[in-house]
N, CA, C and O atoms as CSV, one atom per row, in Angstrom:
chain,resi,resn,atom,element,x,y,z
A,1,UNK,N,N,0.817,-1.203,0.000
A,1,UNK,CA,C,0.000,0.000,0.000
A,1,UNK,C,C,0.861,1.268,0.000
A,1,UNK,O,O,0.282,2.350,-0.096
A,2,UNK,N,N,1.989,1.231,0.084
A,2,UNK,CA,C,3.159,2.479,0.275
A,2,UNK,C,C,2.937,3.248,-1.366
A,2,UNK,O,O,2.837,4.464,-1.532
A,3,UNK,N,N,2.905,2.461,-2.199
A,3,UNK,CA,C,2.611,3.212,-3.697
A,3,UNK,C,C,1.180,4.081,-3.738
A,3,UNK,O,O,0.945,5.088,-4.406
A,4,UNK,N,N,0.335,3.399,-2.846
A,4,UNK,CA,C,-1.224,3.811,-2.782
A,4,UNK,C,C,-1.045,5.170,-1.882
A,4,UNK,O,O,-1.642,6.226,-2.092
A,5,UNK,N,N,-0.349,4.988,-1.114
A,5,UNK,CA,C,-0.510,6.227,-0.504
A,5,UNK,C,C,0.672,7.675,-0.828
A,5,UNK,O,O,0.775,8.833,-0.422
A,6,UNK,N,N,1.325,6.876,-1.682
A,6,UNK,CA,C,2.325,7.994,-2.054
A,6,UNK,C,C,1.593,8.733,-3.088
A,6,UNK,O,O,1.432,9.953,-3.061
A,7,UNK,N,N,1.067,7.783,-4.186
A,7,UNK,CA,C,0.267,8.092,-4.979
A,7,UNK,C,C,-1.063,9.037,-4.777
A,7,UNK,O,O,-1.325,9.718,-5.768
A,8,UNK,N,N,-2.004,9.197,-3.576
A,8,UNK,CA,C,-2.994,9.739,-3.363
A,8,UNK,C,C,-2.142,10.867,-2.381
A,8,UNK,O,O,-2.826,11.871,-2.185
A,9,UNK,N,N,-0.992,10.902,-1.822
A,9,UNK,CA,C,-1.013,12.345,-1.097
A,9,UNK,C,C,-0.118,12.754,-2.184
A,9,UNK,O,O,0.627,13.627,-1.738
A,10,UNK,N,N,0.133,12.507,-3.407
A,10,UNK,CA,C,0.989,13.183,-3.739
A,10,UNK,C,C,0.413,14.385,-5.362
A,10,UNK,O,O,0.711,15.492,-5.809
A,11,UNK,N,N,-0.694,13.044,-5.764
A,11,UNK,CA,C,-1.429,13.457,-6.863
A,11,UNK,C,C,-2.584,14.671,-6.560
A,11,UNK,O,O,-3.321,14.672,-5.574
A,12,UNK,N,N,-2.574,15.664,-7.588
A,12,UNK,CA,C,-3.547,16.850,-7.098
A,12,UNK,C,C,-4.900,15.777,-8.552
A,12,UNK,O,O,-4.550,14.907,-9.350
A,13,UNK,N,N,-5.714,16.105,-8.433
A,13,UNK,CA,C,-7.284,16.139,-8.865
A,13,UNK,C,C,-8.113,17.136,-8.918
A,13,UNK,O,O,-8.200,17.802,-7.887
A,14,UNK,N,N,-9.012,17.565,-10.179
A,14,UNK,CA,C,-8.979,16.558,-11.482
A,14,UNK,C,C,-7.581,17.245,-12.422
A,14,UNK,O,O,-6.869,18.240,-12.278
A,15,UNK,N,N,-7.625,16.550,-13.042
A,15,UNK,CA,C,-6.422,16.722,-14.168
A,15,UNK,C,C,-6.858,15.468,-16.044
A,15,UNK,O,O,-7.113,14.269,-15.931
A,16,UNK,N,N,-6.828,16.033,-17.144
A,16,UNK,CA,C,-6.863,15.393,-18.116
A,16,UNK,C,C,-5.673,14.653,-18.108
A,16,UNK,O,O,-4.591,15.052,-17.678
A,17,UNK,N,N,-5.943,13.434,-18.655
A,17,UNK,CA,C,-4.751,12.849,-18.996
A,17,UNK,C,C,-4.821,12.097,-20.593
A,17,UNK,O,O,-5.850,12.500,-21.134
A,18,UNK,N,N,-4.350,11.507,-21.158
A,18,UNK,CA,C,-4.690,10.596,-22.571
A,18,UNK,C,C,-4.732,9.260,-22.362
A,18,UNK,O,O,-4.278,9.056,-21.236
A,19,UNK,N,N,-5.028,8.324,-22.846
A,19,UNK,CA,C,-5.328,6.834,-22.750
A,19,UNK,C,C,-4.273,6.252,-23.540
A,19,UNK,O,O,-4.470,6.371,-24.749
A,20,UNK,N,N,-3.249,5.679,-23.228
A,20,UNK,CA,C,-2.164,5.654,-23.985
A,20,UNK,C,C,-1.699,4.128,-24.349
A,20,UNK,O,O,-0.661,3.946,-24.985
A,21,UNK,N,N,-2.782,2.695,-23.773
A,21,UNK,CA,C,-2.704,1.338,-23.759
A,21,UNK,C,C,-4.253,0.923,-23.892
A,21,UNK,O,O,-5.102,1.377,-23.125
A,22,UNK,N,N,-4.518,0.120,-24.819
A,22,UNK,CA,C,-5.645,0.210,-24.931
A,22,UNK,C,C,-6.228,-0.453,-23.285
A,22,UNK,O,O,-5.463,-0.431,-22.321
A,23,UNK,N,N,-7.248,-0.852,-23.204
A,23,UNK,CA,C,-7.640,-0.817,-21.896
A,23,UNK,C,C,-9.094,-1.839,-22.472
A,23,UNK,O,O,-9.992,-1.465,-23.227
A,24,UNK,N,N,-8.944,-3.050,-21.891
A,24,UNK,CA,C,-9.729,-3.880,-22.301
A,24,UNK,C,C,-11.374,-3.896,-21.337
A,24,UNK,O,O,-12.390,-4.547,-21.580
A,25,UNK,N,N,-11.169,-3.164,-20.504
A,25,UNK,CA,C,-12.717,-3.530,-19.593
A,25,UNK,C,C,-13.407,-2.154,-19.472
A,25,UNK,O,O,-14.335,-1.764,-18.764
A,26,UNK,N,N,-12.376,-1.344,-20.722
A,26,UNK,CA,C,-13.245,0.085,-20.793
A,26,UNK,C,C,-13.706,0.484,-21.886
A,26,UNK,O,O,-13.079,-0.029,-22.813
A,27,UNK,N,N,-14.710,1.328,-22.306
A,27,UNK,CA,C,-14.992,1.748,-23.741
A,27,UNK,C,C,-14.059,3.004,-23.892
A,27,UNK,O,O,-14.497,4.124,-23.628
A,28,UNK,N,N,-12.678,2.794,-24.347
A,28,UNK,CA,C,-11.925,3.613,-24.452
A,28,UNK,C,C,-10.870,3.455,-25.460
A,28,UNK,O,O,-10.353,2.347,-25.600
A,29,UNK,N,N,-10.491,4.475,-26.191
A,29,UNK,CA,C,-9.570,3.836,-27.027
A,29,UNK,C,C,-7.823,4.401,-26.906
A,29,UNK,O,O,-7.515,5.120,-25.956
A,30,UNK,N,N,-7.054,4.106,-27.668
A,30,UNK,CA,C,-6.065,4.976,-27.328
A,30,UNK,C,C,-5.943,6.391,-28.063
A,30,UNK,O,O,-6.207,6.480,-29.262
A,31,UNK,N,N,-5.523,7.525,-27.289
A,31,UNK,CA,C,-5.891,8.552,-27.904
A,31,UNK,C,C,-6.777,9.255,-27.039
A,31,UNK,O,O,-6.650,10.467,-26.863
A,32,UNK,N,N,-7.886,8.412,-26.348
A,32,UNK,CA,C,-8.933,9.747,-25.652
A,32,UNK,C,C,-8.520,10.137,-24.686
A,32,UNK,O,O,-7.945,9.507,-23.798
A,33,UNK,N,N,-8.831,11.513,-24.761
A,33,UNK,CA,C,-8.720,12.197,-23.360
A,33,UNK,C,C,-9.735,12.126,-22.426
A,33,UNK,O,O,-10.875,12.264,-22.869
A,34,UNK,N,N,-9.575,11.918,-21.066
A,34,UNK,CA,C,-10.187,11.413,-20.086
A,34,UNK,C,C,-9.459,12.572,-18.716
A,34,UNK,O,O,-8.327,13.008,-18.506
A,35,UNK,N,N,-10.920,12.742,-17.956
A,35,UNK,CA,C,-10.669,13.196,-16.726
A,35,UNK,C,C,-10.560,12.576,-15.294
A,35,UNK,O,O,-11.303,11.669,-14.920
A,36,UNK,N,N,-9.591,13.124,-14.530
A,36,UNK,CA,C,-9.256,12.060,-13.564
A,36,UNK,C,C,-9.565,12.589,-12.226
A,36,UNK,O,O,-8.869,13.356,-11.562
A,37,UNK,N,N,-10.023,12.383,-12.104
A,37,UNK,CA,C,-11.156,12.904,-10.851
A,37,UNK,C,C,-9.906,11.997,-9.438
A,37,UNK,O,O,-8.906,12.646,-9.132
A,38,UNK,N,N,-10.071,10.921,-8.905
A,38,UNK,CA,C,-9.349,10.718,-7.629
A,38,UNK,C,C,-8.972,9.393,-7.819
A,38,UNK,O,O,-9.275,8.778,-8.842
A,39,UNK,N,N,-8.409,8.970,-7.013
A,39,UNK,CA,C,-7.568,7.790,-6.921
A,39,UNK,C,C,-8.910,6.914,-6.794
A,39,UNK,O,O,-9.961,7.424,-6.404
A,40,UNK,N,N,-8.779,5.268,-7.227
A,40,UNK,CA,C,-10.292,4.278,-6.534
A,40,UNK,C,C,-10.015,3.971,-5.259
A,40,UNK,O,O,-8.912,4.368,-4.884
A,41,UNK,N,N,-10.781,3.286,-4.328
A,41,UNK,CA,C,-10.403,3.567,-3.235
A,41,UNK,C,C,-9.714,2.388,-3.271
A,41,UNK,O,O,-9.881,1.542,-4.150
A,42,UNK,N,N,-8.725,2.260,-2.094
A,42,UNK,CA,C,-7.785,1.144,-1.879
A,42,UNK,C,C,-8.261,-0.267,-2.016
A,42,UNK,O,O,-7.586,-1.091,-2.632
A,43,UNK,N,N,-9.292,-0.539,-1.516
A,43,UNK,CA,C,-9.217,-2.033,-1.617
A,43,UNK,C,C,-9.281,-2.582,-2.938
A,43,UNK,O,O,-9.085,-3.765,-3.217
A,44,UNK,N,N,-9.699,-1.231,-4.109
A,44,UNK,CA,C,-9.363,-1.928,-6.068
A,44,UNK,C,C,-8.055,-1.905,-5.985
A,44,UNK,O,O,-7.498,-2.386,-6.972
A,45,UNK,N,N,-7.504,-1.592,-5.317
A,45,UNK,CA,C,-6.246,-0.850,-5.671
A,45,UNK,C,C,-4.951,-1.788,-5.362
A,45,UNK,O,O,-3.801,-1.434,-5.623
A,46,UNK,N,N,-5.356,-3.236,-4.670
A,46,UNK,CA,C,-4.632,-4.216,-3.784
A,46,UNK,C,C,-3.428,-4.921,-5.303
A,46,UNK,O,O,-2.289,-5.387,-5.276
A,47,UNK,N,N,-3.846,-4.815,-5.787
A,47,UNK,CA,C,-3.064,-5.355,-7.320
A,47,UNK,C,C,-2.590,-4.478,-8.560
A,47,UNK,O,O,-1.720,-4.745,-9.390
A,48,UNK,N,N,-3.368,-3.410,-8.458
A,48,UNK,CA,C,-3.411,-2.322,-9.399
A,48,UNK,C,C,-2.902,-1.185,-8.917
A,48,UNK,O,O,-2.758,-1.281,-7.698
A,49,UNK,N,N,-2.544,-0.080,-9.372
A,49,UNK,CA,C,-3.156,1.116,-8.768
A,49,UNK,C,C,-4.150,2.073,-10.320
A,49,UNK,O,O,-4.062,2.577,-11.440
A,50,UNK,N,N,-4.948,1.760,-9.258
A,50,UNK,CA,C,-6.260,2.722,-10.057
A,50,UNK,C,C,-6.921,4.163,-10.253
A,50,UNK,O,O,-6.380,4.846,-9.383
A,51,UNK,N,N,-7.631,4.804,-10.810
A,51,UNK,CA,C,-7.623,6.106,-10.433
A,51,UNK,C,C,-9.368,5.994,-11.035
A,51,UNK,O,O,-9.872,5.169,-11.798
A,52,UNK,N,N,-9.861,6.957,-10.465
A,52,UNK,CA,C,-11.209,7.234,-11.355
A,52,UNK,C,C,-11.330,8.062,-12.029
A,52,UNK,O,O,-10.790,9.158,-11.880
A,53,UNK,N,N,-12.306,7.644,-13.229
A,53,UNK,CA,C,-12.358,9.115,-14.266
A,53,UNK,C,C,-13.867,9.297,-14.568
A,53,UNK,O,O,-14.660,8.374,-14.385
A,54,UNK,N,N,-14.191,10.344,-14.971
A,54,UNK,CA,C,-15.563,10.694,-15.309
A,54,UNK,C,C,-15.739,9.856,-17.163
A,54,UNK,O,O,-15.000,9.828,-18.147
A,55,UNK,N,N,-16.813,9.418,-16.917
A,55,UNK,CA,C,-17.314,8.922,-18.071
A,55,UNK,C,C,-18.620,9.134,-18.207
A,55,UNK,O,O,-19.483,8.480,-17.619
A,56,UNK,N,N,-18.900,10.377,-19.257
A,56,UNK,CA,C,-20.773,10.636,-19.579
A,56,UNK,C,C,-20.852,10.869,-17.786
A,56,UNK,O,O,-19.999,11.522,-17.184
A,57,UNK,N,N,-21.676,10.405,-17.317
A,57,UNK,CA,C,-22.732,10.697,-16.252
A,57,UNK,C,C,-21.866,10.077,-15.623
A,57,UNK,O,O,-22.481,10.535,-14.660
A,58,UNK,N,N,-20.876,9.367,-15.095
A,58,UNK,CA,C,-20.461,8.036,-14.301
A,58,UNK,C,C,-19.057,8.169,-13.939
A,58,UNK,O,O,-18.299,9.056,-14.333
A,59,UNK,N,N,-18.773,7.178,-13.130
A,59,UNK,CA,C,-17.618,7.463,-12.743
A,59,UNK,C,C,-16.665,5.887,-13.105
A,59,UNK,O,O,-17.623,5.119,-13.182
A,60,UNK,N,N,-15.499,5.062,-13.341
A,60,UNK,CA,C,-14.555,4.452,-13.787
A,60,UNK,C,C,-13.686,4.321,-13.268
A,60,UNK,O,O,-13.133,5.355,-12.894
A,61,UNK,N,N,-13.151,3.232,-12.988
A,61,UNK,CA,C,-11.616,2.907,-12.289
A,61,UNK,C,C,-11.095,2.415,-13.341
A,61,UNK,O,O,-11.781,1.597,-13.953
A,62,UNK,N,N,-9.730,2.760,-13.871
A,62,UNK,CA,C,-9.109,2.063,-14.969
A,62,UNK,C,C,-7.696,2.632,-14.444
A,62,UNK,O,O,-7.402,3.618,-13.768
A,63,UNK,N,N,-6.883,1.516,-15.085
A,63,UNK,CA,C,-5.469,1.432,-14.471
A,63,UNK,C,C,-3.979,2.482,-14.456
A,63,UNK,O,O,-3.196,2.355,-15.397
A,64,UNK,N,N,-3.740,3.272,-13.586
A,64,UNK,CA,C,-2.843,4.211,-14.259
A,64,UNK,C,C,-2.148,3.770,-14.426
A,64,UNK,O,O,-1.281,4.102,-13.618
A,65,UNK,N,N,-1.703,2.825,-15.297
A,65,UNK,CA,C,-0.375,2.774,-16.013
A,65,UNK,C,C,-0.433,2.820,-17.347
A,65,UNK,O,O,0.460,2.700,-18.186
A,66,UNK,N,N,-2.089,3.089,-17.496
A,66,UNK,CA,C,-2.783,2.935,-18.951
A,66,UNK,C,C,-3.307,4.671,-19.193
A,66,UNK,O,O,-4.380,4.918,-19.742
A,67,UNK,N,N,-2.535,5.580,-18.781
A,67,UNK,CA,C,-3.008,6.657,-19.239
A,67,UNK,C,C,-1.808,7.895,-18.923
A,67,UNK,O,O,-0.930,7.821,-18.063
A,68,UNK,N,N,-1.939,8.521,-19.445
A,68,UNK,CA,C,-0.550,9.995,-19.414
A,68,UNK,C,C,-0.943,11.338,-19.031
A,68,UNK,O,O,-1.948,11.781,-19.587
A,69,UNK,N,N,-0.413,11.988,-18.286
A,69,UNK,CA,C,-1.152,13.346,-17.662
A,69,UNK,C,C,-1.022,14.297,-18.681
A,69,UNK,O,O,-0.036,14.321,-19.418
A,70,UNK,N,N,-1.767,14.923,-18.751
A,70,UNK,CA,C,-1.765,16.172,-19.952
A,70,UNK,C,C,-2.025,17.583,-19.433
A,70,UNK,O,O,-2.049,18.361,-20.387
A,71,UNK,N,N,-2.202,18.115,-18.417
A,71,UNK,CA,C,-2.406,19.356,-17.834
A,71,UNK,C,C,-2.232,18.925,-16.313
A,71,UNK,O,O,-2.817,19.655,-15.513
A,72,UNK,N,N,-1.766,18.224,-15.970
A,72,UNK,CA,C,-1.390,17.901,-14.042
A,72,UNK,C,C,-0.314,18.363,-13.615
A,72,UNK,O,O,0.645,17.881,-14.218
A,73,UNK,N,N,-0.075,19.010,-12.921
A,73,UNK,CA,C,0.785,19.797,-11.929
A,73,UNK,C,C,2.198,19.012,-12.197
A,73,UNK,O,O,2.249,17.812,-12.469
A,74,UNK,N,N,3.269,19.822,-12.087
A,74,UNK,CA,C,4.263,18.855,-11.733
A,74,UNK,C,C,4.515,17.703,-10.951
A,74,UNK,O,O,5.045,16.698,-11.425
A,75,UNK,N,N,4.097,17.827,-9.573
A,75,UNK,CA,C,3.684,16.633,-9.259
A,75,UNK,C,C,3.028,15.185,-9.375
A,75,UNK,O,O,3.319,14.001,-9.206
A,76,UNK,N,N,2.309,15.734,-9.641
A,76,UNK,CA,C,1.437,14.642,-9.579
A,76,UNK,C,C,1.788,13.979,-11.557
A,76,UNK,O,O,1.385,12.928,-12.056
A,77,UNK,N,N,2.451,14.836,-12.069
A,77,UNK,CA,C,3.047,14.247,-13.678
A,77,UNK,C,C,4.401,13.220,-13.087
A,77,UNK,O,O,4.796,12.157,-13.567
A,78,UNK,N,N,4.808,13.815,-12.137
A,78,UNK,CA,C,5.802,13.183,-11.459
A,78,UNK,C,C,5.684,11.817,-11.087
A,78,UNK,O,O,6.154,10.812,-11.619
A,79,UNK,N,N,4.838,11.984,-9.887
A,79,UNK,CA,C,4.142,10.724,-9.420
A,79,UNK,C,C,3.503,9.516,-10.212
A,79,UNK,O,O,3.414,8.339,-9.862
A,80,UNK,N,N,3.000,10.253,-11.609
A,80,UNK,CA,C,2.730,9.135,-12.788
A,80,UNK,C,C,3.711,8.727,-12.875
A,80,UNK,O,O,4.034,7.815,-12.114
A,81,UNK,N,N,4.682,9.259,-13.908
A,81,UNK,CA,C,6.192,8.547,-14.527
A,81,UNK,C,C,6.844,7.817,-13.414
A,81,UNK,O,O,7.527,6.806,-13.578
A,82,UNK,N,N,6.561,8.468,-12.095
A,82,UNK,CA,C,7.420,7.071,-11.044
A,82,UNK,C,C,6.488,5.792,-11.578
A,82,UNK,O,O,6.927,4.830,-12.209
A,83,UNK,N,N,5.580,5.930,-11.318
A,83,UNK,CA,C,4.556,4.526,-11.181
A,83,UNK,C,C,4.558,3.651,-12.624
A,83,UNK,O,O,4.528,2.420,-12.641
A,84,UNK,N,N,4.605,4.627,-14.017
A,84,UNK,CA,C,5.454,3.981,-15.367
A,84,UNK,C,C,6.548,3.456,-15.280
A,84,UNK,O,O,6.913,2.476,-15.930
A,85,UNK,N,N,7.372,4.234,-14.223
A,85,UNK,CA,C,9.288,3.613,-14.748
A,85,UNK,C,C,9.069,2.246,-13.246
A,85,UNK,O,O,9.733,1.210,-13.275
A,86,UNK,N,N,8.508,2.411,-12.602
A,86,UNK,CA,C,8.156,1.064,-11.316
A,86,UNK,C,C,7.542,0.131,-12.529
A,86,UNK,O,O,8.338,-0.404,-13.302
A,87,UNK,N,N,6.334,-0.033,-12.668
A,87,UNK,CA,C,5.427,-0.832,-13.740
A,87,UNK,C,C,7.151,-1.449,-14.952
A,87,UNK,O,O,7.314,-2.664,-15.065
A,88,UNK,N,N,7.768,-0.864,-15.386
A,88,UNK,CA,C,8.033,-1.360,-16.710
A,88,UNK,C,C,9.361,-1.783,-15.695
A,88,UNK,O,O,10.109,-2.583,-16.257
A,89,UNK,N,N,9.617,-1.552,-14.871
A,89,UNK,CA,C,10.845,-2.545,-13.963
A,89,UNK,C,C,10.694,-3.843,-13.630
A,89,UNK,O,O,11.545,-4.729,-13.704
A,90,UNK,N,N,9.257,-3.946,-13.154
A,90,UNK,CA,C,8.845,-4.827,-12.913
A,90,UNK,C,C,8.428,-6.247,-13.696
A,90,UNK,O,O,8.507,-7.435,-13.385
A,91,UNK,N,N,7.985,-5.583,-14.772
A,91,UNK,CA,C,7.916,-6.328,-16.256
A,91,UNK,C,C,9.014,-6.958,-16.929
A,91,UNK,O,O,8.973,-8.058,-17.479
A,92,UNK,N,N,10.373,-5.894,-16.820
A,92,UNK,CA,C,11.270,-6.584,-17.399
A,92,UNK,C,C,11.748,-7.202,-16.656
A,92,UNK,O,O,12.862,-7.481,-17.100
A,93,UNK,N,N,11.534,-7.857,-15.244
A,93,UNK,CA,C,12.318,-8.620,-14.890
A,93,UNK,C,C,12.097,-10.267,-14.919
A,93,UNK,O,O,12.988,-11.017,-14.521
C-alpha cells in the first residue's frame, strides 16, 4: 500500500490525462482524453493502482499505467512517470 498512498497524497485532482494502452474492460480507445477525478479507493487498488475518471454521467476505475497526464501539476506528472518507470521494472524482470 506504500505506492497507494504515495500516490494519493501526492497526486492533485482533477487533471486530463490521454489513454495511452488500450484498456480492455473500458470503452476507451487509445488517444482519448479522459478526466481524472481521484484515486479508486484502496481495496481496487490491492493489485493495481487505479484512479477514477468521469465517463458521460459516471464514474470508472481504470489502471494508471494505462493513461498519461496532460495538464497535471508537476507533481502529480511526477508521481505518474514514477509509477510507469516502477510498472516497466517490474515487467522486465
Amino acid at each position: 500500500m506504500g505506492w497507494y498512498c504515495y500516490l494519493q497524497n501526492t497526486m492533485k485532482f482533477p487533471f486530463n490525462a490521454k489513454v495511452i494502452n488500450h484498456i480492455k474492460t473500458a470503452p476507451l480507445n487509445v488517444g482519448d482524453i479522459v478526466e481524472v477525478i481521484d484515486m479508486a479507493d484502496d481495496d481496487v487498488c490491492e493489485h493495481e493502482m487505479m484512479v477514477n475518471i468521469k465517463l458521460n454521467d459516471d464514474e470508472l476505475a481504470i489502471p494508471l499505467k494505462k493513461i498519461a497526464a496532460i495538464d497535471a501539476d508537476n507533481k502529480t506528472s511526477e508521481a505518474i512517470d514514477d509509477w510507469h518507470i516502477g510498472q516497466s521494472d517490474i515487467t522486465a524482470s
